[in-house]
C-alpha positions as CSV (number, residue, x, y, z in Angstrom):
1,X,56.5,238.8,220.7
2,X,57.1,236.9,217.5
3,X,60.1,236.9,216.1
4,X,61.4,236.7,212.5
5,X,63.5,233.7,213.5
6,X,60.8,232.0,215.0
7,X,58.3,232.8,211.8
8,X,61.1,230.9,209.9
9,X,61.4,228.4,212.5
10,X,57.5,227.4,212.0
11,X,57.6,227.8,208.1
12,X,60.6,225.5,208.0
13,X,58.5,222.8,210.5
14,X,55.3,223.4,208.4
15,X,56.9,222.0,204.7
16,X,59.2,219.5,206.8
17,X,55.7,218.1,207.9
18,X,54.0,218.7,204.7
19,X,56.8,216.8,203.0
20,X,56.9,213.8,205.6
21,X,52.6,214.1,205.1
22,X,53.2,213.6,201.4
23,X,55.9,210.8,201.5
24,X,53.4,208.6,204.1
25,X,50.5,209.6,201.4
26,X,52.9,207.9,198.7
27,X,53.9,205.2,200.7
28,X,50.1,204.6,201.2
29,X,49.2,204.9,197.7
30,X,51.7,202.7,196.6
31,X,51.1,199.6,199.4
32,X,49.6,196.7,198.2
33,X,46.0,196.5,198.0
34,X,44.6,193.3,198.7
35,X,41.9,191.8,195.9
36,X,38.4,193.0,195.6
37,X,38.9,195.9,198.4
38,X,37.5,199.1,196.8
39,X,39.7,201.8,196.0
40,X,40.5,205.7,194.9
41,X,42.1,207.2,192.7
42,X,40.6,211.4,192.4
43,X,41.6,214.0,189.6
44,X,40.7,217.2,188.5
45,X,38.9,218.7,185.2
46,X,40.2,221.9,183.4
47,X,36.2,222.7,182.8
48,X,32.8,221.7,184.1
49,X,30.8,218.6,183.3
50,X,27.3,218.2,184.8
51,X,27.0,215.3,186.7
52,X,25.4,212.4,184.8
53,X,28.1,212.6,182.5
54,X,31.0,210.4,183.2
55,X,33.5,212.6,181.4
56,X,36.7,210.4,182.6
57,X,37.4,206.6,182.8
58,X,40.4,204.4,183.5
59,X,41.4,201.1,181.5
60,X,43.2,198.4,184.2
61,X,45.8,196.0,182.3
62,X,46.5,192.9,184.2
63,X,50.9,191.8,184.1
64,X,49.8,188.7,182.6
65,X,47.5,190.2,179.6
66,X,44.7,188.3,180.5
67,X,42.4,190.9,181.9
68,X,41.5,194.4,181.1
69,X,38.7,196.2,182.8
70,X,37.2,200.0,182.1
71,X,36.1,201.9,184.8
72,X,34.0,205.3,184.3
73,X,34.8,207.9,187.0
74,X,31.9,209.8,189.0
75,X,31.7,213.4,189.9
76,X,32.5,214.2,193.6
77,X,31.6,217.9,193.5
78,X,33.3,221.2,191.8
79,X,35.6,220.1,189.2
80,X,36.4,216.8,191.1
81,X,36.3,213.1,189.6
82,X,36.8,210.1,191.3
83,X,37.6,206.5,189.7
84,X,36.5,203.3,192.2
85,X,37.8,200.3,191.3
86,X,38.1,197.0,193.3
87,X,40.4,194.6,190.7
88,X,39.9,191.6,190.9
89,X,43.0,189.6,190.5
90,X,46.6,189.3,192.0
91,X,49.4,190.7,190.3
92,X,50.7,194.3,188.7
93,X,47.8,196.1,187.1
94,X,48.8,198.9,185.3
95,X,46.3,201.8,184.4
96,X,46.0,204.9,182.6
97,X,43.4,207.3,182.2
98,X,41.2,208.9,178.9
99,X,39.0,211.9,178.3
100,X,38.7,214.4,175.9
101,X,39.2,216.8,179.5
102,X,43.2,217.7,179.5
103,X,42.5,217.8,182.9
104,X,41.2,214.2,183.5
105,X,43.6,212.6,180.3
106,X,46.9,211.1,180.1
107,X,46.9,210.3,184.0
108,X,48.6,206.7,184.5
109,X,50.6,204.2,187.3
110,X,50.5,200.8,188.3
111,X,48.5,199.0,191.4
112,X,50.4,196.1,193.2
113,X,47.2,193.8,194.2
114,X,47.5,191.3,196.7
115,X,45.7,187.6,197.7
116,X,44.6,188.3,201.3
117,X,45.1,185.9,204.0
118,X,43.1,183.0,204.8
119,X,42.0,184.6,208.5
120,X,41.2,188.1,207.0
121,X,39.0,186.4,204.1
122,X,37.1,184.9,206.8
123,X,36.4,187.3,208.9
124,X,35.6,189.5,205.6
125,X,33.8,187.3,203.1
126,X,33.9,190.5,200.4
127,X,37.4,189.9,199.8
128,X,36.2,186.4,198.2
129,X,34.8,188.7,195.5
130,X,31.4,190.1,193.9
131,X,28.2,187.6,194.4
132,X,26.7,186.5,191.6
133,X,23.9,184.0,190.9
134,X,25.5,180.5,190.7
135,X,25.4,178.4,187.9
136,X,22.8,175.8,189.1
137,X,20.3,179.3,189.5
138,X,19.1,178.0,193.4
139,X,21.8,180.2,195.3
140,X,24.1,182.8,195.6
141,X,27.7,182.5,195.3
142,X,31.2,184.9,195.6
143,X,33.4,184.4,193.1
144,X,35.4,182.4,194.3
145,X,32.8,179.9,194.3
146,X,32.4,179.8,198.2
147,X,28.5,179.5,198.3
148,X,26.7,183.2,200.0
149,X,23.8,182.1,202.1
150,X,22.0,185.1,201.7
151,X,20.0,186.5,205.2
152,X,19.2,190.0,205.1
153,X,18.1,192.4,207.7
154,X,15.8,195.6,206.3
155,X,17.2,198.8,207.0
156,X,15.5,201.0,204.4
157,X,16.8,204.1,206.3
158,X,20.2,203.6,207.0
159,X,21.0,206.0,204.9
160,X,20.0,208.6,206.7
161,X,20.5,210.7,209.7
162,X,18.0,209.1,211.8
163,X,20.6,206.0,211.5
164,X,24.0,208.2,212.1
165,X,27.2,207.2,211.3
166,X,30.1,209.5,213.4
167,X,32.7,211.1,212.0
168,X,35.1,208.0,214.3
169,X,32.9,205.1,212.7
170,X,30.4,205.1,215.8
171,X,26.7,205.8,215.8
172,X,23.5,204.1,215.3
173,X,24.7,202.5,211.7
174,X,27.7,200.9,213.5
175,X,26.3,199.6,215.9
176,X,23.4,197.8,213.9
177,X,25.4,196.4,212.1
178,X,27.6,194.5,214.6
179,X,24.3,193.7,216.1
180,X,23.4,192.2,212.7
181,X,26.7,190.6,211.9
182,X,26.3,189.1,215.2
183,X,23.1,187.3,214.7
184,X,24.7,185.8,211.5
185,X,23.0,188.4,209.1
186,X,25.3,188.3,205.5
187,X,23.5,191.0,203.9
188,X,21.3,194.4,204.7
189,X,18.7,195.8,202.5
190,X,19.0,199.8,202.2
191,X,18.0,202.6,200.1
192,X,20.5,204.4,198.3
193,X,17.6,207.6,198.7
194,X,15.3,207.2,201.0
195,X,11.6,209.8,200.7
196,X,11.5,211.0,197.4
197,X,9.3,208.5,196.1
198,X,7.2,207.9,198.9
199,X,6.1,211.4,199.6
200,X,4.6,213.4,197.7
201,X,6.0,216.9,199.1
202,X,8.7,217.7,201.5
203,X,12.7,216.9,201.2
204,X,12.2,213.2,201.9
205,X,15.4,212.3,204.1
206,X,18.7,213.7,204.9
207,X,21.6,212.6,205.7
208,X,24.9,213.8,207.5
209,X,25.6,215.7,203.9
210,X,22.5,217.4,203.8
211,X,19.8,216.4,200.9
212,X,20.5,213.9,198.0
213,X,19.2,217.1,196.0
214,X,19.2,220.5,196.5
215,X,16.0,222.2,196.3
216,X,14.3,218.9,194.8
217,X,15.6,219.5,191.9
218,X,16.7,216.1,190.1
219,X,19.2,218.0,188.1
220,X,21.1,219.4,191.2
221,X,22.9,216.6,192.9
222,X,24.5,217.2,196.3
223,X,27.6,215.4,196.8
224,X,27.9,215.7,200.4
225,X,25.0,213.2,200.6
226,X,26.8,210.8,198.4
227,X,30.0,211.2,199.9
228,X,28.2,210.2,203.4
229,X,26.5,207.2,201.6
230,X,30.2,206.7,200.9
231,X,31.3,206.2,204.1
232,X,28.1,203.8,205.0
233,X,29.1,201.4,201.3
234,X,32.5,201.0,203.3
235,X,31.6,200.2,206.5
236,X,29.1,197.4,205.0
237,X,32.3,196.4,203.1
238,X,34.5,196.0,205.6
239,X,31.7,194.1,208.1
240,X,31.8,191.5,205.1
241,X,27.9,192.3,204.7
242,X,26.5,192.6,201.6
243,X,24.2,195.5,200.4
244,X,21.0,194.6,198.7
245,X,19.8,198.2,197.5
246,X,17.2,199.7,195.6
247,X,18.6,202.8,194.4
248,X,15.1,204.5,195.6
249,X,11.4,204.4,194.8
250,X,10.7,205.9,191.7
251,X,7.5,206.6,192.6
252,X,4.3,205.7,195.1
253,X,2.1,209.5,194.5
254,X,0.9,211.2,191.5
255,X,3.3,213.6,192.2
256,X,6.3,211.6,191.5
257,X,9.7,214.1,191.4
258,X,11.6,211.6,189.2
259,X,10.5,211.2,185.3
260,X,12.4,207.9,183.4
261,X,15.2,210.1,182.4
262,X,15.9,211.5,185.5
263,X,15.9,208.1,187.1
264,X,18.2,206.4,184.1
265,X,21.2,209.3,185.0
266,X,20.6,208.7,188.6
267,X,20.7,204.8,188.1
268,X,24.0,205.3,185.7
269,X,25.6,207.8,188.2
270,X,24.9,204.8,191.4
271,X,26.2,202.3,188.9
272,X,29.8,204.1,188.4
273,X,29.6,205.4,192.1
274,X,29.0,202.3,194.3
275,X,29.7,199.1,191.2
276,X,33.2,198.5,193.4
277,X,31.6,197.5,196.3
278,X,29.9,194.0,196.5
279,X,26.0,194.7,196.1
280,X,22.6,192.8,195.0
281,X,21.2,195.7,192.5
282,X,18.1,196.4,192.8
283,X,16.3,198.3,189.6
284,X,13.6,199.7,191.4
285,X,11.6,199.5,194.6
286,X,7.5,198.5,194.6
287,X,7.7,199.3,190.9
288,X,3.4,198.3,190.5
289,X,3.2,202.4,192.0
290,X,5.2,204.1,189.1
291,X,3.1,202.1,186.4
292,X,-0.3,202.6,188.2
293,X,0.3,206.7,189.4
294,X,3.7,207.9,188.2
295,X,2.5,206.8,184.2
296,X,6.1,205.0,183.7
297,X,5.9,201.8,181.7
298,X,7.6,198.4,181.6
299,X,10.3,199.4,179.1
300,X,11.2,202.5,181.7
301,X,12.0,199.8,184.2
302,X,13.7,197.9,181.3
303,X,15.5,200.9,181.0
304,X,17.1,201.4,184.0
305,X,18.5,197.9,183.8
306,X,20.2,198.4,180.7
307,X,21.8,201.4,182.0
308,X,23.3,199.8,185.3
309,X,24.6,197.3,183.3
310,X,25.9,199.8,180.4
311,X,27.9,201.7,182.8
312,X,28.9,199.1,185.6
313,X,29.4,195.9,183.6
314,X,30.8,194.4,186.6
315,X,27.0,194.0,188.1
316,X,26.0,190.3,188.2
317,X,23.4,190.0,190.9
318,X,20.5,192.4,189.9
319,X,16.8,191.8,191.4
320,X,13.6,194.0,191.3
321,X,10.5,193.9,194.2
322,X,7.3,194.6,193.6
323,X,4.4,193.6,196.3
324,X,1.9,192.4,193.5
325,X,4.4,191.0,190.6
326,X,4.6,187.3,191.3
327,X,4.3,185.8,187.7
328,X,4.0,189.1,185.8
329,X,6.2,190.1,182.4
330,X,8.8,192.1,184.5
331,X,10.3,188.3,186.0
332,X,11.2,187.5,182.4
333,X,13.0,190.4,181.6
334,X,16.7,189.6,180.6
335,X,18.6,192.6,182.4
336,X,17.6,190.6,185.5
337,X,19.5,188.0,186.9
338,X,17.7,187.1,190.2
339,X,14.0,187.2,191.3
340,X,13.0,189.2,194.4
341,X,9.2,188.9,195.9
342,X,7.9,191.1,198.3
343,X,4.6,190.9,200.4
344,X,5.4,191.9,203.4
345,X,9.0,191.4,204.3
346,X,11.2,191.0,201.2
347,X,12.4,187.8,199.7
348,X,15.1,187.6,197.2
349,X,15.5,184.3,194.7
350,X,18.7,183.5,193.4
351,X,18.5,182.1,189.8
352,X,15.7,182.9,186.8
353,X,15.6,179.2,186.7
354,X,15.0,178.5,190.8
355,X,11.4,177.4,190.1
356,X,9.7,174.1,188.5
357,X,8.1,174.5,185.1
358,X,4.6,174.4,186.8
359,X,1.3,176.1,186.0
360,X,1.7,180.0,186.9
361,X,-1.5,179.5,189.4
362,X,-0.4,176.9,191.0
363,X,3.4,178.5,191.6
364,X,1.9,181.4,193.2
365,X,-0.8,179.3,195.3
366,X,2.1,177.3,196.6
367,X,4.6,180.4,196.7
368,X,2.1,181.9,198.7
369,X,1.8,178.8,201.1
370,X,5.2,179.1,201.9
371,X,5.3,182.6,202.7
372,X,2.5,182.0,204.8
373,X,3.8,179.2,206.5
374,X,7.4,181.3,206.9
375,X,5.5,184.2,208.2
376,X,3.8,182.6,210.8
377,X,7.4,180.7,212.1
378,X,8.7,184.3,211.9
379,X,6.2,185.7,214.1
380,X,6.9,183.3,216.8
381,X,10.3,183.8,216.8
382,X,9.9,187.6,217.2
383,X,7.8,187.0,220.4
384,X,9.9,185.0,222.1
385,X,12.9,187.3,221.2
386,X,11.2,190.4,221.5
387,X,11.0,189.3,225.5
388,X,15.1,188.7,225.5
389,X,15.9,192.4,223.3
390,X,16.6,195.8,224.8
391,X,14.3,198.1,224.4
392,X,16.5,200.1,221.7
393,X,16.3,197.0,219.0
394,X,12.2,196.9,219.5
């Protein structure tokens, strides 16, 4: 039998845990946060917003005056809005939120950040800080400076549930990637969304939130999906590996789901959602099909550059693939900063500038040379190791 005492008894333990839960959640809050490691701050409207609006955004002031950032927040589901920021510089940032939402404005604080050590920087090259394309246009750098050798593994699907991540961080994602990291791999290229654009019916692919839309329909965005995409963006993070990622493909059928609009507020909501973490952008996937099926033209793709950039100015590596677009007007589009050529497995250029001023036939006769040439070395290789693999990494 229960007694009145001992109701009192567990109502007196429950807020004296509560209270000790909330002073460890301050404590946490409050910690320093090392530089360039991705972090939260969540907050709650008085009304709805739909979801490619970015109703709320937070303006970080560095101690020193001599660096001020603006960062849009994203919607996380309900009446929930999350800003992601990963500042860049040591010292006291202090921050403070706007909106024309009472809910979302007037919220402020400061954020103590951190130079991590020399040991933890190694084993995490992310905390050297967002690549860009170096000055010289021939490689990638972090910046810091430290050069990025950029080697990536293609996992188009890893965001989905096919290639699990558990709720305790294991699961087929996990372990790829150590597998990857391993083998010296810096980077892994994945699809934000992986289906829509490849199939002409059907839900394309789920993850452990469900479908990146409900019902197909572009203008219902499910959360849940993102918020498990969320947990795969930190655990590339905090491998040190970089993402290369295509938010999807627009479109390969002549039923594509997505029109230019549709793809702009998805592009703008990926920008504001994922900018923090240290990624090569890419506008669009095999963008040839949406011109020759889906009826989208090059100032669409154009498009969708501009609005990455408008709404995550922090993007400075940004690369488009196409399987048939070697010398074509999308390469001298200025919201690009880096190449990327597919045929066959992907390659990704650093600089606009990595190529000699030579005759467009003769760059793509000896482009294609190369590939050729590095396609045939790559077979060998995967023969010898496929003999030396377990059967799971076949």
């Amino acid at each position: 039998m229960v007694t009145s005492q001992m109701k009192l008894a567990r109502l007196v333990f429950a807020a004296v845990l509560a209270a000790a839960l909330a002073r460890f959640a301050a404590a946490a809050a409050d910690a320093p946060k090392p530089a360039w490691q991705p972090q939260e701050m969540a907050f709650t409207a008085k009304r709805d917003h739909p979801w490619w609006e970015f109703p709320v955004r937070a303006v970080f002031c560095h101690n020193r005056g001599t660096t001020a950032l603006t960062i849009e927040g994203f919607w996380d589901g309900g009446r929930h809005w999350v800003i992601r920021a990963a500042l860049p510089q040591p010292g006291t940032w202090a921050w403070h939120t706007e909106s024309a939402d009472p809910g979302l404005a007037g919220h402020s604080g400061q954020i103590e950040v951190v130079t991590s050590p020399a040991d933890r920087v190694a084993a995490n090259p992310n905390l050297r800080g967002q690549v860009r394309p170096a000055s010289g246009g021939r490689h990638f750098e972090y910046a810091d400076g430290t050069p990025c050798f950029l080697l990536a593994d293609t996992l188009w699907a890893g965001n989905t549930a096919r290639c699990g991540l558990l709720a305790d961080g294991g699961g087929p994602f996990s372990e790829y990637l150590a597998d990857r990291k391993a083998k010296g791999f810096t980077a892994v290229l994945m699809q934000f969304i992986h289906g829509y654009g490849d199939y002409p019916d059907g839900q394309a692919h789920r993850n452990e939130g469900g479908y990146a839309f409900l019902q197909r329909d572009p203008a219902r965005l499910n959360p849940a999906y993102f918020q498990a995409l969320d947990r795969r963006m930190r655990t590339l993070w905090e491998r040190g590996l970089l993402a290369a990622s295509p938010i999807m493909w627009w479109g390969k059928t002549k039923k594509a789901l997505f029109t230019p609009q549709d793809a702009r507020r998805l592009s703008a909501y990926c920008a504001v959602r994922y900018g923090a973490f240290n990624s090569l952008w890419c506008v669009s996937g095999e963008y040839q099909y949406t011109f020759a099926d889906c009826g989208w033209t090059p100032a669409d793709l154009s498009a969708l550059g501009a609005e990455i950039q408008r709404h995550n100015p922090r993007v400075t590596g940004m690369v488009e693939a196409g399987t048939q677009a070697r010398g074509d007007a999308r390469r001298r589009q200025t919201e690009l900063t880096a190449d990327q050529d597919q045929s066959g497995p992907g390659r990704i250029g650093a600089g606009r500038q990595r190529r000699a001023p030579l005759e467009p036939r003769l760059v793509q006769l000896l482009d294609e040379l190369r590939f050729l040439a590095g396609e045939i070395a790559l077979l060998a290789e995967v023969a010898r190791e496929m003999e030396q693999l377990p059967l799971r990494w076949r």
